[in-house]
Residue frames as a rotation matrix with the C-alpha (Angstrom) as fourth column:
UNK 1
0.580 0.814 0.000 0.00
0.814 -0.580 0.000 0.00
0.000 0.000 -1.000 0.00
UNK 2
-0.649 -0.510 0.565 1.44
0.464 -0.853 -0.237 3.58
0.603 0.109 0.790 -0.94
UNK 3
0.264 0.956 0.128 1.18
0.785 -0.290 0.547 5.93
0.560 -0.044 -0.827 1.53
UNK 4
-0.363 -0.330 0.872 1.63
0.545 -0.834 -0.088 9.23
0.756 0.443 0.482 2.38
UNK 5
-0.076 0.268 -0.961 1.74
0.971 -0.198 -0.132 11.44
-0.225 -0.943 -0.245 5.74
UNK 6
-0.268 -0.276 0.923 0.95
0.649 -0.760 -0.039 15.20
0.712 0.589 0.383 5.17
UNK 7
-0.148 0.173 -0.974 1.56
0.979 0.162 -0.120 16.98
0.137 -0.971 -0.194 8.09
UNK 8
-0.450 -0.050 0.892 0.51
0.341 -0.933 0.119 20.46
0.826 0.357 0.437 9.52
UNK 9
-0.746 0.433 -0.505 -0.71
0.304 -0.453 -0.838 22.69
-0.592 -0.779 0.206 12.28
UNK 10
-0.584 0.712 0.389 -3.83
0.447 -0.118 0.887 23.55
0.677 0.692 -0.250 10.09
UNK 11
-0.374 0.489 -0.788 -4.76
0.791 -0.276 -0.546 26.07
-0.484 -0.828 -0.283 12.05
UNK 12
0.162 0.712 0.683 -6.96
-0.226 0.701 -0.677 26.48
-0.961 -0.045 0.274 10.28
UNK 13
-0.375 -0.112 0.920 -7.35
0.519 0.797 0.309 24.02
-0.768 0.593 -0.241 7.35
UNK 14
-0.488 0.024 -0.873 -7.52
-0.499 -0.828 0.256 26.17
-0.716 0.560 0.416 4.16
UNK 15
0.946 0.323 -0.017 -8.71
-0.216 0.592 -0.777 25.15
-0.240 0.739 0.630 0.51
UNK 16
-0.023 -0.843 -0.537 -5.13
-0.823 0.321 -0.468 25.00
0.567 0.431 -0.702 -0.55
UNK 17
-0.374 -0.379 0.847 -5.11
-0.861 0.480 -0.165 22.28
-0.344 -0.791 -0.506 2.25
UNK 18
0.106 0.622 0.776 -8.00
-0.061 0.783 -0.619 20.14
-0.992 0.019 0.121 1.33
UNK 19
0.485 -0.143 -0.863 -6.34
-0.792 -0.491 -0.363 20.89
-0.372 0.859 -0.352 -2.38
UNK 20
-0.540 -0.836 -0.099 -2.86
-0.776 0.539 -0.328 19.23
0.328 -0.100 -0.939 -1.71
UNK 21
-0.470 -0.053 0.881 -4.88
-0.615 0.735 -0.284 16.60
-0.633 -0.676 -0.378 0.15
UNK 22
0.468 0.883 -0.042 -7.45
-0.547 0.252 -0.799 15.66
-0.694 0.397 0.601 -2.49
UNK 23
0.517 -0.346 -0.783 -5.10
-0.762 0.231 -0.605 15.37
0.391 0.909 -0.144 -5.23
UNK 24
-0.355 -0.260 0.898 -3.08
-0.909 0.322 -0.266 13.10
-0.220 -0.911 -0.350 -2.51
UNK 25
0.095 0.860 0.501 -5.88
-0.672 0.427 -0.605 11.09
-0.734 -0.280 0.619 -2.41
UNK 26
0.911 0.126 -0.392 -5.63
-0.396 0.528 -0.751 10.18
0.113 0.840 0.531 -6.07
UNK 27
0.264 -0.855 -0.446 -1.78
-0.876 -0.019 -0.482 9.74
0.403 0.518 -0.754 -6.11
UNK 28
-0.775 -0.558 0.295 -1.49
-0.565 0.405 -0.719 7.54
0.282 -0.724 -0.629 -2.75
UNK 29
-0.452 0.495 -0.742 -3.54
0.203 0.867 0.454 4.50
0.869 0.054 -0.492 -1.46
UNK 30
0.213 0.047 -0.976 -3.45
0.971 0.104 0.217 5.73
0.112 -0.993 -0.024 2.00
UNK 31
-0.165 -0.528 0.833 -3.10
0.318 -0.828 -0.462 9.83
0.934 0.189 0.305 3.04
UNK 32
0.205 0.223 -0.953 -2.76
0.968 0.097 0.231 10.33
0.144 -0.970 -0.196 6.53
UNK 33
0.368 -0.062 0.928 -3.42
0.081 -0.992 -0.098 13.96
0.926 0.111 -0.360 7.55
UNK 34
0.043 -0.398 -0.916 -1.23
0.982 0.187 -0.035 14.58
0.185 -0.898 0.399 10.79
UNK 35
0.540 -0.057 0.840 -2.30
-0.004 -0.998 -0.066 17.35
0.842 0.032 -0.539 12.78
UNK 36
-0.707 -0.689 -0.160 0.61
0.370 -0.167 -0.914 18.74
0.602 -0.706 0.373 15.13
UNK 37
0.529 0.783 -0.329 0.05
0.570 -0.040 0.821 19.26
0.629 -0.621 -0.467 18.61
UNK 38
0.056 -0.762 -0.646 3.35
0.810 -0.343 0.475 20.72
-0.584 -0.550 0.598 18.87
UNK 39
0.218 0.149 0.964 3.32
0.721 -0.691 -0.057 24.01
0.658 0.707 -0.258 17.50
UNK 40
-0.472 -0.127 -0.873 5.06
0.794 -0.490 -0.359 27.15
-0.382 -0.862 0.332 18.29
UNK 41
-0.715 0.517 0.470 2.53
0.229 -0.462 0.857 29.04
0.661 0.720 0.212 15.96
UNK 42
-0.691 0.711 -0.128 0.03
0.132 -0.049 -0.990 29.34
-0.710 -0.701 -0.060 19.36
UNK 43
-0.822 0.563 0.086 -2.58
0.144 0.059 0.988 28.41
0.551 0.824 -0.130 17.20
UNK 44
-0.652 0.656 0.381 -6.08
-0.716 -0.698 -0.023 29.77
0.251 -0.288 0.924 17.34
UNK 45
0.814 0.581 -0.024 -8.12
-0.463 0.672 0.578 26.17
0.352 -0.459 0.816 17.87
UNK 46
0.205 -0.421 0.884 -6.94
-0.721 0.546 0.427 23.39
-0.662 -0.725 -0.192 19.77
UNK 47
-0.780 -0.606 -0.156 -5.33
-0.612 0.686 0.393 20.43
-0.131 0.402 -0.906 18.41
UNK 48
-0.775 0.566 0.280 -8.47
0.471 0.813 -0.342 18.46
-0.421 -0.133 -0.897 19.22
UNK 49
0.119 0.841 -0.527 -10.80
-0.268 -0.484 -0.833 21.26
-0.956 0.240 0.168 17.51
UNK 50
-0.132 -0.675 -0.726 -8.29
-0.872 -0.269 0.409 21.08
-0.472 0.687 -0.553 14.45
UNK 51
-0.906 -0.089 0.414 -8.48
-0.126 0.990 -0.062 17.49
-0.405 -0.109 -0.908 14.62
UNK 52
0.112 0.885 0.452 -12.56
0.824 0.171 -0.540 17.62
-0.555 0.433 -0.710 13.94
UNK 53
0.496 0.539 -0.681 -12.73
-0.453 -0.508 -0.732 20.37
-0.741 0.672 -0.007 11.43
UNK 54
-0.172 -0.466 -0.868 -10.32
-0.934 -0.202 0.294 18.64
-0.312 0.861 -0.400 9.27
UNK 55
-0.797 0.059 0.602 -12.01
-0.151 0.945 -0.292 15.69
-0.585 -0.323 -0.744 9.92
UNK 56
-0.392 0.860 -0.326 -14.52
0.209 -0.262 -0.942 16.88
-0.896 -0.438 -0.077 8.48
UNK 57
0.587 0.050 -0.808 -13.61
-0.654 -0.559 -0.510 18.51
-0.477 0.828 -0.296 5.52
UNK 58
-0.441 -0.741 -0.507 -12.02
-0.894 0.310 0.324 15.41
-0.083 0.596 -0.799 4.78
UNK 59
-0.344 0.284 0.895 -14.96
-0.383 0.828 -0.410 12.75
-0.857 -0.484 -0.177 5.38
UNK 60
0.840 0.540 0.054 -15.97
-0.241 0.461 -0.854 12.04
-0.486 0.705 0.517 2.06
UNK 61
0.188 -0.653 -0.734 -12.32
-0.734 0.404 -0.547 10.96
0.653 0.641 -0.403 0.86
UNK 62
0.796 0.382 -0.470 -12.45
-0.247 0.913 0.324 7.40
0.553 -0.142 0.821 1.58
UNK 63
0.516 -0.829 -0.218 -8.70
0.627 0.538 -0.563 6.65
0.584 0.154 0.797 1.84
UNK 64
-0.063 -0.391 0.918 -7.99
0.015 -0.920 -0.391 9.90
0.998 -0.011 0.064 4.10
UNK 65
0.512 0.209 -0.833 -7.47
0.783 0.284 0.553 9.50
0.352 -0.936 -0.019 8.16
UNK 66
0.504 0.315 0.804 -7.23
-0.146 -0.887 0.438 12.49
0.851 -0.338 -0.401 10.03
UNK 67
0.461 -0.370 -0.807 -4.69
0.720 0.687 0.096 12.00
0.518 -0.626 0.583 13.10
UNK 68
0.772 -0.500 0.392 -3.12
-0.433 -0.866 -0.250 14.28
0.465 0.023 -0.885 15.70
UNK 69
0.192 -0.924 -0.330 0.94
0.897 0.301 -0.323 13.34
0.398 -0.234 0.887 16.40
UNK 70
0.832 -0.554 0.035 3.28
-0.461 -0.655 0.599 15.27
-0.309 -0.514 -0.800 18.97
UNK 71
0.325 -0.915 0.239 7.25
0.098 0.284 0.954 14.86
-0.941 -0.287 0.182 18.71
UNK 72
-0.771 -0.462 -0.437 9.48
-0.378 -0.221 0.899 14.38
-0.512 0.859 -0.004 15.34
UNK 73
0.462 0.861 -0.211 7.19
-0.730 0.235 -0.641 13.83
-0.503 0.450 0.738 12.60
UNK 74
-0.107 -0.384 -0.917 9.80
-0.892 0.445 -0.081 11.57
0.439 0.809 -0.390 11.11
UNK 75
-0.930 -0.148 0.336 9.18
-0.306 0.817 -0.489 9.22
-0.202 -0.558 -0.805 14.33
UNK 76
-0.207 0.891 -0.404 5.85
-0.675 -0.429 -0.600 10.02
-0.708 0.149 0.690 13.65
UNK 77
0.047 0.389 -0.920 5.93
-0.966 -0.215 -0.141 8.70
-0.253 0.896 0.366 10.26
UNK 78
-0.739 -0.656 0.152 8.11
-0.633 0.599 -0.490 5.54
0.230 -0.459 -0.858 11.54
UNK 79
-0.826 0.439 0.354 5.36
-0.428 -0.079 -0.900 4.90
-0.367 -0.895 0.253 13.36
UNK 80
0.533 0.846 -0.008 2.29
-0.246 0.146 -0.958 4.54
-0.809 0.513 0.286 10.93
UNK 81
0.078 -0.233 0.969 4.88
0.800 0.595 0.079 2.58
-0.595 0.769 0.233 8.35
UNK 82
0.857 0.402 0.324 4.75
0.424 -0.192 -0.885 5.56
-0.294 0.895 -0.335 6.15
UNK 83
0.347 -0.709 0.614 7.73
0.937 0.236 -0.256 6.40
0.036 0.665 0.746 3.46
UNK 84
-0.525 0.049 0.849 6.65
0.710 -0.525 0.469 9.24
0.469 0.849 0.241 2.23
UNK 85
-0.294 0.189 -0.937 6.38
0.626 -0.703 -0.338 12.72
-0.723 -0.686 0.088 4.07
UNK 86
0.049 0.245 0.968 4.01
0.865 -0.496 0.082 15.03
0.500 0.833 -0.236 1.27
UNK 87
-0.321 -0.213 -0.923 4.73
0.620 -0.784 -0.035 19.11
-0.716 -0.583 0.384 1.80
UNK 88
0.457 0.247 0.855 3.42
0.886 -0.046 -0.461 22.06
-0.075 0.968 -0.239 0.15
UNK 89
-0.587 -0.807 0.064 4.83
0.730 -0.494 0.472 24.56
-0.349 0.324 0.879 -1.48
UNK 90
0.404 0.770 0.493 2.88
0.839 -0.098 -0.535 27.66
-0.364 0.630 -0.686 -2.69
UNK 91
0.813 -0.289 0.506 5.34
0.361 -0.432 -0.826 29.86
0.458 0.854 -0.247 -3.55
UNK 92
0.147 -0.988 0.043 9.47
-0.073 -0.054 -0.996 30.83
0.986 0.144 -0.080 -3.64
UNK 93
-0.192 -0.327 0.925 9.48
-0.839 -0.435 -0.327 32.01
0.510 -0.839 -0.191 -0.19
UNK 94
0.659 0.111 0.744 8.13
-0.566 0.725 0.393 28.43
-0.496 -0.680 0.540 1.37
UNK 95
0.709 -0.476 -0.521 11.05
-0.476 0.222 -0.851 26.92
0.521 0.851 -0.069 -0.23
UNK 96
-0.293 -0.943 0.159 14.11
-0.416 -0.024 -0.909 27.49
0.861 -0.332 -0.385 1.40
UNK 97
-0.006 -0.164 0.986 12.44
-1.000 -0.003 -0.007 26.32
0.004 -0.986 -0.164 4.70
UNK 98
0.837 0.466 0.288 11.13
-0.493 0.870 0.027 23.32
-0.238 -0.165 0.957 3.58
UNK 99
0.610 -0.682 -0.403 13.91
-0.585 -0.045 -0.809 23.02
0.534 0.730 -0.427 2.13
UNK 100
-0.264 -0.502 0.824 15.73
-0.839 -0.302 -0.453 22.81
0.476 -0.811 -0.341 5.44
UNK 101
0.277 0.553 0.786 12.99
-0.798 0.588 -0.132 20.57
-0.535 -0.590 0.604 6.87
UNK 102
0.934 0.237 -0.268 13.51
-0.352 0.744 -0.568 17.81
0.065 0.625 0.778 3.95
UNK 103
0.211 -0.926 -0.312 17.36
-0.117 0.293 -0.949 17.66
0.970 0.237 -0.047 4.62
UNK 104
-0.584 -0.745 0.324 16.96
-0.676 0.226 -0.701 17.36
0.449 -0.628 -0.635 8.33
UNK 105
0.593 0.537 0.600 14.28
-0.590 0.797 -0.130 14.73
-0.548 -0.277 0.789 8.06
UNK 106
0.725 -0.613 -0.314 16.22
-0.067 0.391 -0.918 13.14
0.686 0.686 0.243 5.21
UNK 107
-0.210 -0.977 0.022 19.45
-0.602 0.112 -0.791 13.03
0.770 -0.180 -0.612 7.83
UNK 108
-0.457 0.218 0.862 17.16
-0.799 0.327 -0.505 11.61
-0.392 -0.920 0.024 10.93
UNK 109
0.307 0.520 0.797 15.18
0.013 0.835 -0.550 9.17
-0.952 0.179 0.249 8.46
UNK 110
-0.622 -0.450 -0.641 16.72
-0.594 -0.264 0.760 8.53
-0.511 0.853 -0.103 5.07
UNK 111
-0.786 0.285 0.548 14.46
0.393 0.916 0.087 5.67
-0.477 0.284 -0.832 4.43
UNK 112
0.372 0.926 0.060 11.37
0.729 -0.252 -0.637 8.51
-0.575 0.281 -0.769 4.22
UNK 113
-0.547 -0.320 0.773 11.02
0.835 -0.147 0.530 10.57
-0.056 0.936 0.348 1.45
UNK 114
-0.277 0.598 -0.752 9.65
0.123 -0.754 -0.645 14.31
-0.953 -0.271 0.136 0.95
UNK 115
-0.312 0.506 0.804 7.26
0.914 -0.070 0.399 15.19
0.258 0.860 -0.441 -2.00
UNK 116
-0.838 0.081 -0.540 6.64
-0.041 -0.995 -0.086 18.89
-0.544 -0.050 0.837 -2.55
UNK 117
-0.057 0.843 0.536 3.23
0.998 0.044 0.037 19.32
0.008 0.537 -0.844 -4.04
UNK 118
-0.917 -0.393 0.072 2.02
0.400 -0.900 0.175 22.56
-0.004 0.190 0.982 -5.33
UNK 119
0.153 0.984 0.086 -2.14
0.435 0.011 -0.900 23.79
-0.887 0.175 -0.427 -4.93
UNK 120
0.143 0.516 0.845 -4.03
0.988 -0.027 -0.151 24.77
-0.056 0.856 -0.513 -7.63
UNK 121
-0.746 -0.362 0.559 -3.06
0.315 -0.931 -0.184 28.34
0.587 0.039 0.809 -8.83
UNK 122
0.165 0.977 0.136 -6.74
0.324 -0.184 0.928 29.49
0.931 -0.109 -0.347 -7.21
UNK 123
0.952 0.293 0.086 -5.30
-0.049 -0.132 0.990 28.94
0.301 -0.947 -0.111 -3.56
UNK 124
0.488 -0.860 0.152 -1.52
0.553 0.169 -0.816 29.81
0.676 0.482 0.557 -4.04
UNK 125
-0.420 -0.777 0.468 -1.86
0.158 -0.571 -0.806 32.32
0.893 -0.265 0.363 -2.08
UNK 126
0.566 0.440 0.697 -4.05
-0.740 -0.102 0.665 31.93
0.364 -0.892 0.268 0.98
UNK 127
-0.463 -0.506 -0.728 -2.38
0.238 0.720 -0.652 30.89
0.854 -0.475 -0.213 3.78
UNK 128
-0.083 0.484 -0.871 -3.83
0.951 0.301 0.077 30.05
0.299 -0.822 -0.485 7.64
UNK 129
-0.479 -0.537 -0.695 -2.01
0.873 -0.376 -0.311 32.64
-0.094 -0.755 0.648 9.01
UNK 130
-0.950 0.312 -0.032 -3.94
-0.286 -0.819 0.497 35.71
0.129 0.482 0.867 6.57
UNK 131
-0.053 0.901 0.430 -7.42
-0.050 -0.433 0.900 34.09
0.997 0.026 0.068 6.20
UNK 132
0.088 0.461 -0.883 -7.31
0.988 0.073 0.137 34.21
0.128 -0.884 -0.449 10.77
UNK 133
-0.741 -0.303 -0.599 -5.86
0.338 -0.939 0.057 37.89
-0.580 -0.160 0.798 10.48
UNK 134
-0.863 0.466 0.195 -8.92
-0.203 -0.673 0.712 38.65
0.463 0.575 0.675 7.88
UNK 135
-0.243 0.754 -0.610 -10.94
0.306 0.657 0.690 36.87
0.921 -0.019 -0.390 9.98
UNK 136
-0.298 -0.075 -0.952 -10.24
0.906 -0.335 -0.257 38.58
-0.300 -0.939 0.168 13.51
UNK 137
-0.892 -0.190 -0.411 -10.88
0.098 -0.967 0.236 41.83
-0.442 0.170 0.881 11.38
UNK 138
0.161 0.975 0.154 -14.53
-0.149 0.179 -0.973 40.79
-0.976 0.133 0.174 10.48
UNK 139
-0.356 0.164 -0.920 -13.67
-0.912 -0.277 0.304 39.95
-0.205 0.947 0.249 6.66
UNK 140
0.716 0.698 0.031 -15.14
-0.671 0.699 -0.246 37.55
-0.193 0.155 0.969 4.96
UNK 141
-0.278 -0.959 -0.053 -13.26
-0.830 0.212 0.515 34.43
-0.483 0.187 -0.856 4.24
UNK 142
0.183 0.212 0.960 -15.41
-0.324 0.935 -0.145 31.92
-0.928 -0.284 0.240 2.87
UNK 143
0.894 -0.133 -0.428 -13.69
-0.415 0.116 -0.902 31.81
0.170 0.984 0.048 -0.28
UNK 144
-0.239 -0.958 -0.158 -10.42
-0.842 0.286 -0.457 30.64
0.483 0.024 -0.875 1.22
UNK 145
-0.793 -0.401 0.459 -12.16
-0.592 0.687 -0.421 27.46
-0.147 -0.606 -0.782 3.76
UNK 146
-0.613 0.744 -0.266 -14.31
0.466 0.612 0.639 25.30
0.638 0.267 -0.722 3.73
UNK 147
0.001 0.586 0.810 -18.04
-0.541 -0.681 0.493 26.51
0.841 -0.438 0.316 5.79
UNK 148
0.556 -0.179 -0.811 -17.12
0.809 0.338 0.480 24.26
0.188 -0.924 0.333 8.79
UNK 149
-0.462 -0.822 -0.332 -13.80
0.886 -0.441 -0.140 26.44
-0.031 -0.359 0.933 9.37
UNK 150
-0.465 0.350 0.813 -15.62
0.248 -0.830 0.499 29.38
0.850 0.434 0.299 7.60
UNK 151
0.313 0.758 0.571 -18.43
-0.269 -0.506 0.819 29.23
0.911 -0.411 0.046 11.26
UNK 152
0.539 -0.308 -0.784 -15.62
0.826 0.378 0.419 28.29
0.167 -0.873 0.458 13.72
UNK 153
-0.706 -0.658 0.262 -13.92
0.621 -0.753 -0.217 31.22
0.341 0.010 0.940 12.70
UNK 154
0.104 0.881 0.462 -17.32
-0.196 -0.437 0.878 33.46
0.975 -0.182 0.127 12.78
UNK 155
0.843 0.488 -0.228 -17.76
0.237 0.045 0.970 32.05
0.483 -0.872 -0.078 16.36
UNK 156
0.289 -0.887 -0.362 -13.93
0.880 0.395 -0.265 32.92
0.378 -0.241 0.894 17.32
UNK 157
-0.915 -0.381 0.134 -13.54
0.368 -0.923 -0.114 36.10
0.167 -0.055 0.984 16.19
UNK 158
-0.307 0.830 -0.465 -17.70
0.379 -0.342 -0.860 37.02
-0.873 -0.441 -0.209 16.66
């Protein structure tokens, strides 16, 4: 079975997210979504909210399990058998870290492998971090999440 961990604080889970994951879906037998509980991002839900909205927005892909992990994701990955660590990329400037990240998993686990996926030009640029800052400012965001995230935010920020 091919399969494929794609981790994140998804705080919150974007469309580019459920993007990178869908297409996932098609590529890999198996896509485990691993949501971090370590995070120095003080994210705006909990790990265990995170955990059910992306549940959520992922229940209708069959082949997709939803999971939150603490510690190295490469033990992490160890763990649930999986090779393949899947990252995305939407544009120059998330490079160079991942970069970083793939060569010091790659030195703690050579056996696993990183895959850089790109989203769909549409959601290149929305990241978490903008639609909670347009959100705390009363904009609208339901063009960037899904309408689970879209009325957890609403109830967050009021």
């Amino acid at each position: 079975m091919r399969s494929v961990v794609y981790p994140g604080s998804f705080d919150p889970m974007t469309n580019g997210h459920s993007d990178l994951i869908d297409r996932a879906s098609r590529l890999f037998d198996r896509v485990i979504v691993a949501v971090a509980r370590d995070s120095a991002k003080h994210p705006t839900f909990s790990a265990e909210e995170r955990v059910a909205l992306a549940r959520t927005i992922c229940e209708a892909m069959e082949n997709v399990e939803v999971v939150p992990f603490s510690g190295l994701l490469v033990d992490f990955a160890r763990s649930m058998q999986v090779h393949v660590i899947m990252r995305g990329l939407r544009a120059v400037s998330d490079f160079e870290y991942e970069f970083q990240l793939a060569g010091m998993n790659r030195r703690m686990a050579p056996e696993i492998e990183t895959l850089f996926l790109t989203p769909a030009e549409q959601y290149a640029y929305i990241s978490s971090s903008l639609v909670k800052q347009i959100a705390r400012l009363g904009g609208d965001v339901s063009g960037f999440v899904d309408a689970s995230v879209h009325a957890a935010l609403r109830q967050r920020f009021g």
